[in-house]
C-alpha positions, 0 to 999 in steps of 0.5 A: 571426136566430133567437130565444132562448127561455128554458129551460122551466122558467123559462118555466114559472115565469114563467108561474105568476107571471103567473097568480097575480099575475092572480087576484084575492084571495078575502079578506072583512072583518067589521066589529062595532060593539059598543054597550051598554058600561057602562063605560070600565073593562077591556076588550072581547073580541071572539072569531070563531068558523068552527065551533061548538066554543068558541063563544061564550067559548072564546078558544083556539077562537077563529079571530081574537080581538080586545081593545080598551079599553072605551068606553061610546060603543061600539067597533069590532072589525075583522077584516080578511083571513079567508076568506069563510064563515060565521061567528059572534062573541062579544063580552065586557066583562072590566070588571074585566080579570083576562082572562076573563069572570067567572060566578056558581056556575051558570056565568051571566056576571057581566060583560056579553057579547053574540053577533052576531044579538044571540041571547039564549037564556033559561037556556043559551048561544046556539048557533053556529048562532043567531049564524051570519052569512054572510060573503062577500068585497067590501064589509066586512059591518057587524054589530051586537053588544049588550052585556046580562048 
């Protein structure tokens, strides 16, 4: 009695479904809770940054944005499924909705806004290298974001 194997290149496949299936997902999870939210009105932005070009305000830059209805008892911004690395987040209040964050004649934001590490430069934006976080895969990584103008 003699056994049949399947063709090669069928058994090269399953093979690789097997292999695949067996290795284990390298996905993290970073959860922001935003406090300091003065208001219910507008909505909150917050915006996750792999590279400092963008950061801390350009949406278009931005690796995942998020947009949640503002509630002074605080939100939570939960990106889910980005690949481990190194990070940094801003989060903005766009109090009054027409979807950007408003700024006087100097270019300093009108509207509330804070980044992750809660940096705070005086007189120039925080640095994606102030706000940089490690983030690795295994439990969500919390973070805390205070909102301040």
């Amino acid at each position: 009695m003699s056994i049949r194997r399947p063709p090669p290149m069928r058994r090269l496949l399953m093979m690789a479904c097997l292999l695949l299936s067996a290795t284990p997902s390298l996905a993290a999870e970073l959860v922001v809770g935003v406090t300091n939210i003065r208001s219910a009105d507008g909505t909150i932005g917050c915006l996750l940054f792999s590279a400092e070009r963008g950061f801390p305000g350009d949406p278009a830059a931005a690796q995942a944005r998020l947009s949640l209805p503002a509630r002074p008892a605080g939100v939570t911004c939960r990106f889910t499924g980005i690949a481990p690395g190194t990070y940094a987040v801003g989060v903005s209040h766009d109090a009054n909705g027409n979807g950007r964050t408003d700024t006087n004649f100097f270019g300093i934001p009108t509207e509330d806004w804070g980044v992750s590490n809660n940096i705070r430069p005086g007189m120039r934006a925080p640095r994606f290298d102030e706000a940089a976080l490690p983030v690795t895969e295994g439990p969500a990584w919390r973070i805390e974001v205070q909102l301040g103008r």
